[in-house]
C-alpha positions in Angstrom: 81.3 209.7 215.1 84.2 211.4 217.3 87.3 212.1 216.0 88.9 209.2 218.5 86.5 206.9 217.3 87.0 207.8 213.3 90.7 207.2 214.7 90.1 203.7 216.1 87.9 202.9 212.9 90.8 204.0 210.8 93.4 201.9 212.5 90.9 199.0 212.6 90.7 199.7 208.7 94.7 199.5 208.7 94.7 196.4 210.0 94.2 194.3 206.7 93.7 191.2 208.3 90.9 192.1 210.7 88.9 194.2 208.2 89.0 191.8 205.5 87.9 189.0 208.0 85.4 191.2 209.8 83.8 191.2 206.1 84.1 187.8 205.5 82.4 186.6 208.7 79.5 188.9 208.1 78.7 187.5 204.8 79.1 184.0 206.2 76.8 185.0 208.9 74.2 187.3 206.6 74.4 183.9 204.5 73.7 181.0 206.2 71.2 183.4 208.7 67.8 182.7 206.0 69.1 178.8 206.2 65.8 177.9 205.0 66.0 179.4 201.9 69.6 177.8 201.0 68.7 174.6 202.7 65.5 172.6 202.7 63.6 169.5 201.7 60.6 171.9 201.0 60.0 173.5 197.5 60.5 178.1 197.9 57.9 178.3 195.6 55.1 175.9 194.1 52.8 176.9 191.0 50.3 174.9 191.0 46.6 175.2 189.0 46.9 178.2 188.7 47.9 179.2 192.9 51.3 180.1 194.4 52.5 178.3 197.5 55.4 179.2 199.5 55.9 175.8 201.5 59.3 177.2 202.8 57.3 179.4 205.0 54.2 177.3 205.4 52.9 174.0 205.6 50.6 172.4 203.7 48.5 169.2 203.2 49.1 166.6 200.5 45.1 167.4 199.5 46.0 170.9 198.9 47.7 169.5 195.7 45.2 166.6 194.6 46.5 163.8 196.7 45.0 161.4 198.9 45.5 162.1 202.8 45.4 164.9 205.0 49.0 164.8 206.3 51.8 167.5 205.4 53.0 167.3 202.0 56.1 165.5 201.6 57.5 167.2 198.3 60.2 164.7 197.8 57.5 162.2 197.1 57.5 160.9 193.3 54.1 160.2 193.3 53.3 163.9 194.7 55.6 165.6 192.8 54.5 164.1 189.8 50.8 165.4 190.9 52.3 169.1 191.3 54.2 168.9 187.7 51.3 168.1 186.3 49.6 171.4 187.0 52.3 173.4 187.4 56.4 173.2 188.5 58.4 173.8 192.1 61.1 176.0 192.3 63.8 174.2 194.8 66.2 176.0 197.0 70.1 175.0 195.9 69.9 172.7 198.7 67.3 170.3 198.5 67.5 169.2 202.0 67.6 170.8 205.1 69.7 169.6 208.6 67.7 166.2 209.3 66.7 165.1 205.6 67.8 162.0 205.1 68.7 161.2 201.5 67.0 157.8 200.6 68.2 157.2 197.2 71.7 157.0 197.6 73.9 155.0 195.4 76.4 153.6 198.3 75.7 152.9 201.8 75.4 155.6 204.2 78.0 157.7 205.0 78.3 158.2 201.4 80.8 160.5 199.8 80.2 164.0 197.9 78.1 163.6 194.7 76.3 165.8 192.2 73.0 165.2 195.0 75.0 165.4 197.8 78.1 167.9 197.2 79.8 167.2 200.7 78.4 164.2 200.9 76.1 162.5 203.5 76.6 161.3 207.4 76.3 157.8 208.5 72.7 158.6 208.8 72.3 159.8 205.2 71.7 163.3 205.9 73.6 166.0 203.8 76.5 167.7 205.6 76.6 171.0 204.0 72.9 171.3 204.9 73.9 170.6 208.6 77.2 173.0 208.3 75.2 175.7 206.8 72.7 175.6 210.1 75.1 174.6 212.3 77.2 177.5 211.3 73.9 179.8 212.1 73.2 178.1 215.3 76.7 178.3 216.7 77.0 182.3 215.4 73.5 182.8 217.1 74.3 180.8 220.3 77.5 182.9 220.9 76.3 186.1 219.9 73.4 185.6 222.8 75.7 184.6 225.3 78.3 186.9 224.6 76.0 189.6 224.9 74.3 188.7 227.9 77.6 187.6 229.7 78.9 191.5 228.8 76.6 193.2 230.5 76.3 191.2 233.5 79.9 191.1 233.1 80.4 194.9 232.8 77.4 195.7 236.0 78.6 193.3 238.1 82.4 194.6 237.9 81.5 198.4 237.6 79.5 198.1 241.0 82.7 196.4 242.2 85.7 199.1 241.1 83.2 201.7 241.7 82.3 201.1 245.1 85.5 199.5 246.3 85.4 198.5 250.1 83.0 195.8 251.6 80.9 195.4 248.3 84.5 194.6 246.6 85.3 192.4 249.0 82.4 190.3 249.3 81.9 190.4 245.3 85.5 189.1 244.9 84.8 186.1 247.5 81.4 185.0 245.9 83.6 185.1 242.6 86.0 183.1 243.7 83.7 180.8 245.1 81.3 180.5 242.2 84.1 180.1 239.3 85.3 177.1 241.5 81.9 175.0 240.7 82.7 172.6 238.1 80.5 173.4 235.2 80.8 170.4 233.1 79.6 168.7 236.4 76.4 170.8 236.6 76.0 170.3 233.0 76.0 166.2 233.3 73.6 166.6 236.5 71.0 168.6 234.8 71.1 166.5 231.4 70.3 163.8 233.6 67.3 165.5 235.1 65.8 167.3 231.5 66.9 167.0 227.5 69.4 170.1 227.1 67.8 172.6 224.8 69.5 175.6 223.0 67.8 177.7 225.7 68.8 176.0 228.8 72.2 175.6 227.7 72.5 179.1 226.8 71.3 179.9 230.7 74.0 177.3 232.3 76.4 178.6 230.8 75.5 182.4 231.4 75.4 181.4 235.0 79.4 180.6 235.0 80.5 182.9 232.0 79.5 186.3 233.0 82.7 186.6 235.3 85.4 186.8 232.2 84.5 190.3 231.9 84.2 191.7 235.9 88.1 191.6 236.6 88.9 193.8 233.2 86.2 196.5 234.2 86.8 196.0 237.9 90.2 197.3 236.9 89.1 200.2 234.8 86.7 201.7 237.9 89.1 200.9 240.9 91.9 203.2 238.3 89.2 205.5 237.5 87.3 206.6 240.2 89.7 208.5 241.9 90.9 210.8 238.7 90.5 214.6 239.0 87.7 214.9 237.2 85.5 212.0 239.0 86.6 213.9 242.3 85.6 217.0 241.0 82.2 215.6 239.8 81.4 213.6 243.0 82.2 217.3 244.5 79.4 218.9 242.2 77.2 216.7 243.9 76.6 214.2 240.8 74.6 211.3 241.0 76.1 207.9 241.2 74.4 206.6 238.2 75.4 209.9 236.2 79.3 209.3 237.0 78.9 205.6 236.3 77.5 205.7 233.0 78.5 209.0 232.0 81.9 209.1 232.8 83.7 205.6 233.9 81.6 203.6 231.9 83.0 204.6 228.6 86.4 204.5 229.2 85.9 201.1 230.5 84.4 199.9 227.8 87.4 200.5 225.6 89.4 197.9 227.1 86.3 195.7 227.7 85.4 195.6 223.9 88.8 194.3 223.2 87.4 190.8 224.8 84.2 190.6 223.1 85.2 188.2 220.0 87.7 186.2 222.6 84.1 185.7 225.1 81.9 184.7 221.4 85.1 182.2 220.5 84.7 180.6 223.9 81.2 180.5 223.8 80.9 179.0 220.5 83.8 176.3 221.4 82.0 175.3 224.5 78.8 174.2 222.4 80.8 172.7 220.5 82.8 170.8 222.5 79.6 170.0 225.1 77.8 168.8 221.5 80.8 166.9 221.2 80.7 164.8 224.8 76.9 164.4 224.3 75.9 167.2 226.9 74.6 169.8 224.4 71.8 170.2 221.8 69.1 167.1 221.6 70.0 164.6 219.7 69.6 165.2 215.6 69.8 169.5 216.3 72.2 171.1 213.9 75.5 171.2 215.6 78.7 171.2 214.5 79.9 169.6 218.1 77.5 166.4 216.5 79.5 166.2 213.1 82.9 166.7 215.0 81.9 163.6 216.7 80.4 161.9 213.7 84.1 162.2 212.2 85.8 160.6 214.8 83.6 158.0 214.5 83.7 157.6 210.6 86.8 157.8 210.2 86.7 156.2 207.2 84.6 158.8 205.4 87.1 161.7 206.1 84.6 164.0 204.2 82.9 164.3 207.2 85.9 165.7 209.4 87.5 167.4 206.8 84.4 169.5 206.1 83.4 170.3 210.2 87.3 171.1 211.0 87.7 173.5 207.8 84.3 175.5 208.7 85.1 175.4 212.6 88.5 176.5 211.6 87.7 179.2 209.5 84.6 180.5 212.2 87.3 180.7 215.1 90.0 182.3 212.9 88.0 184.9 211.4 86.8 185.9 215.1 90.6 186.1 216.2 91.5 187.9 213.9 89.0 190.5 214.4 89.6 190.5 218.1 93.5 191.1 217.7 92.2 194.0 214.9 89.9 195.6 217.3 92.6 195.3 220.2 95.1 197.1 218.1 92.9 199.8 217.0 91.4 200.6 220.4 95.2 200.6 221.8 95.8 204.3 223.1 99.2 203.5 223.0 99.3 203.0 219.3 99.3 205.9 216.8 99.3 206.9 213.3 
């Protein structure tokens, strides 16, 4: 590591706020990342006359363990389980449910509140909402980090060939900008769900199409300043390649005031599934979403469980992602100093 970037990691470190959340939202990512192990209507382990099964990673047929039909094993079964105990035990994940179980022996009608069973209690479909926060919490981390990765480096390509070059190629990159931020995307959303079911994939490309631009202008910047410094000059008079100046030289120091963006872009992203979950425009119908439970609050009101639960992890997700955005802003600030 240079000594300006053990200087920026230093600062970063300084910032109290930033590093502790930094921590915290990797371990709430690390966590909830093996959902299947924390979460899930299927045994981790089975012993059972004398074999191991590991149903959490594979699926088996009710024969496999003495009973009647070949059709996957549905563990939560009395009558099977009570087959499995009697030649051997289950080990069960804290969990036992995962984001679509639906808990058929509750006590009080569905949405029921938090319970031994059910510790944040169920939906109004009886499934168990800290099994749907801890994979909703996975899918929404996984779906930003995607797209704000891929909308960086188009991003950071389409505005470096823009500052680089300046002249036509600016000009016409800043008018098909301007054109193609105008689109209404929540339109083109609406048009296509009408047309095919929206699937983490497809929504992830839609809104790539229309998010890549939050990073052109900052990087635009950074190449129109840069490109005619003394030391650019002199390497254009060397006879350097394009590419080599691009990546070599301007590249880097744009990237400093790019990276300052990156958890803003992955708070965006995140609240646009969520909110598109929210209208009905996002994942199918039953996916893991916190977008869904926000809605299923609103319309429960009367089991605040619900709300309370989706707003205090959406809350915390968003925070901890500011925070490390205004951390890494600050410690990448070359106006700032010891």
């Amino acid at each position: 590591m240079s000594p300006l970037n053990k200087e920026r990691w230093h600062r970063f470190k300084k910032n109290r706020r930033g590093y502790i959340s930094l921590w915290l939202f990797l371990c709430l990512f690390l966590m909830t990342l093996p959902a299947e192990f924390l979460a899930n209507d299927a045994p981790l382990m089975i012993r059972y006359d004398g074999d191991f099964y590991f149903p959490v990673v594979k699926e088996y047929s009710e024969l496999e363990f003495g009973g009647d039909f070949d059709i996957s094993a549905e563990y939560t079964d009395p009558y099977l389980a009570g087959l499995i105990n009697e030649k051997g035990w289950m080990l069960w994940p804290p969990i036992p449910f995962d984001y679509s179980t639906r808990n058929s022996n509750l006590t009080q009608p569905a949405p029921s509140p938090p319970s031994d069973v059910n510790w944040l209690g169920t939906d109004d479909q009886g499934r168990d909402v800290l099994a749907r926060l801890i994979y909703g919490f996975r899918v929404s981390v996984l779906f930003g980090l995607m797209l704000t990765i891929a909308t960086s480096i188009i991003g950071v390509a389409a505005g470096a060939v823009q500052g680089f070059y300046g002249g036509k190629i600016d000009l016409i990159g800043q008018r098909l900008l301007e054109v193609w931020s105008s689109v209404p995307t929540l339109f083109v959303l609406i048009i296509i769900a009408s047309m095919v079911t929206p699937s983490f994939w497809i929504l992830l490309v839609i809104l790539l199409l229309f998010g890549w631009m939050a990073l052109v202008g900052v990087v635009r910047a950074e190449f129109l300043r840069a490109r005619n410094l003394d030391y650019v000059m002199a390497a254009r008079a060397l006879g350097v390649a394009d590419r080599t100046l691009i990546f070599r030289h301007l590249l880097p120091n744009a990237m400093v005031a790019t990276i300052t963006f990156v958890p803003f872009v992955m708070v965006s992203a995140i609240t646009s599934l969520t909110a598109l979950d929210f209208l009905g425009f996002g994942l199918p119908p039953g996916s893991a979403s916190l977008g869904e439970m926000v809605s299923q609050g609103k319309n429960n009101l009367y089991a605040p469980w619900i709300g309370i639960s989706v707003f205090v992890a959406l809350a915390l997700l968003l925070s901890l992602l500011v925070f490390i955005g205004e951390a890494v802003r600050d410690a990448v600030d070359p106006n700032r100093t010891r």
